[in-house]
C-alpha positions in Angstrom: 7.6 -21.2 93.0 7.4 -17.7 94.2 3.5 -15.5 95.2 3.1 -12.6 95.9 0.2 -11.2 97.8 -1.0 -7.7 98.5 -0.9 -6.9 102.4 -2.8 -3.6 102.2 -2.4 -0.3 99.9 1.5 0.1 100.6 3.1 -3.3 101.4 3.0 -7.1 99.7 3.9 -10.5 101.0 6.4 -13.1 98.9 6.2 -16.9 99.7 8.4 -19.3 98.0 8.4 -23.1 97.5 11.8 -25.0 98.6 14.0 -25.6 95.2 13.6 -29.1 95.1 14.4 -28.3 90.6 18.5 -28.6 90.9 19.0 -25.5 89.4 18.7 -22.2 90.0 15.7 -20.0 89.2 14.6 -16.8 88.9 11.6 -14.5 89.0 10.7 -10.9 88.7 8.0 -9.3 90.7 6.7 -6.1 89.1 5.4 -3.5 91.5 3.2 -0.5 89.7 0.8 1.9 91.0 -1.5 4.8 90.1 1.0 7.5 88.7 4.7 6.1 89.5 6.9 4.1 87.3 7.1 0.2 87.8 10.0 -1.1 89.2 10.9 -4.7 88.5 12.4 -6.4 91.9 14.1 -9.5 90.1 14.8 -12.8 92.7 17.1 -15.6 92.3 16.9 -18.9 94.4 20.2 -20.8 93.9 20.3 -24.7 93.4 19.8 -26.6 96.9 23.3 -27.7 98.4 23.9 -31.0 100.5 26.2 -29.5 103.1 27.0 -31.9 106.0 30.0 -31.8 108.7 31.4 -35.1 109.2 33.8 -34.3 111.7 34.3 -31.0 113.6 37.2 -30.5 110.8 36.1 -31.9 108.0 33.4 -30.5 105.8 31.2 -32.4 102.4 29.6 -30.3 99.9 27.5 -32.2 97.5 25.4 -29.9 94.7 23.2 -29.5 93.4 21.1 -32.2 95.5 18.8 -32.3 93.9 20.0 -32.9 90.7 18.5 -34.0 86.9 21.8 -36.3 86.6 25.2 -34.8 87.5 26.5 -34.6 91.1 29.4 -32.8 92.6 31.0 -33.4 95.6 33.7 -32.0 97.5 35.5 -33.3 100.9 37.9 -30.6 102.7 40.4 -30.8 105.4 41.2 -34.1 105.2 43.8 -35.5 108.0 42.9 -38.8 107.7 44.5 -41.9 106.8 41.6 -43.5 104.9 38.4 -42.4 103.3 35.7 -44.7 102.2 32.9 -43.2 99.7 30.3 -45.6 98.7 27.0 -44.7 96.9 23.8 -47.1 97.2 20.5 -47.2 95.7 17.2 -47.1 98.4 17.3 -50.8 98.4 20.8 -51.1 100.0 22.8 -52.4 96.6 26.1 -50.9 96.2 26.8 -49.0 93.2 30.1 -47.3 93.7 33.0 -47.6 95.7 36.3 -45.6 96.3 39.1 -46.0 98.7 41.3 -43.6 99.3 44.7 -44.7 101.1 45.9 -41.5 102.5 43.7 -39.3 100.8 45.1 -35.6 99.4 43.6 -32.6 101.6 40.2 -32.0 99.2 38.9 -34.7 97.6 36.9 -33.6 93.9 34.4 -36.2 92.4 32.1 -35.4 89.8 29.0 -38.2 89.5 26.8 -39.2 86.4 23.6 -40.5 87.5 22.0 -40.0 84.1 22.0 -43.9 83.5 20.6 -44.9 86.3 16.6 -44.4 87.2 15.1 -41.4 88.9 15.1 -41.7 92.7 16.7 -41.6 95.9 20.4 -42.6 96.6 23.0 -42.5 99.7 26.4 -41.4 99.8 28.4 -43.3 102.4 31.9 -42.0 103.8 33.7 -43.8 106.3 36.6 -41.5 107.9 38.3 -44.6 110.0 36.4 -43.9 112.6 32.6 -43.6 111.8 30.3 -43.2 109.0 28.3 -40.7 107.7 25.6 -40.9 104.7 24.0 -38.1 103.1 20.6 -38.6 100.7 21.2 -37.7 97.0 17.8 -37.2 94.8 17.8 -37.6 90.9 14.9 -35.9 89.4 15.4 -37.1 85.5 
């Protein structure tokens, strides 16, 4: 996921590949040269978060997306009256459903998508006045 190239006699270069894994990684680059010690430049690329506004003050954090089977998600600043989350598979059929009648400030949910097949999935929530759906990817 990480190379490193030499620019010239003094500098490098370090590309990295998007961490599509669901959990953080890490690599070490050693740099050595003629006469000096090597130093060892370690570098850590956390798991990809799903962070999405859904309204000015309300924010969704689902992680790590993507995942190899469990998903959290997190709703904050909730002054709503009703919140909807549905999750569906890429062919539209509707796998989960929760209402929430006057929901608490933060809504938690943990998800187990180790039963069901690799793939894409969308996680709808309705805020009583619009939706919003966010793509979930299980890489089992």
């Amino acid at each position: 996921w990480l190379t490193v190239t030499k620019v010239n006699e003094t500098s490098f270069e370090a590309t990295y590949q998007d961490n599509s894994e669901g959990n953080s990684r890490t690599s070490s680059i050693t740099v050595s040269g003629e006469g000096a010690s090597p130093i060892v430049i370690s570098l850590t690329q956390e798991a990809p978060t799903a962070i999405v506004t859904i309204a000015p003050e309300i924010s969704l954090k689902l992680y790590p997306n993507p995942s190899r089977g469990f998903v959290n998600l997190e709703i904050n600043n909730l002054f709503k009256d009703k919140i909807i989350i549905e999750i569906f598979n890429k062919v539209g059929q509707k796998l989960y459903e929760k209402v929430y009648n006057h929901p608490p400030l933060v809504i938690t949910e943990n998800y187990n998508f180790n039963d069901w097949p690799k793939g894409e999935y969308y996680l709808r929530i309705h805020d009583s006045k619009e939706w919003r759906s966010v793509k979930i990817f299980i890489l089992q």
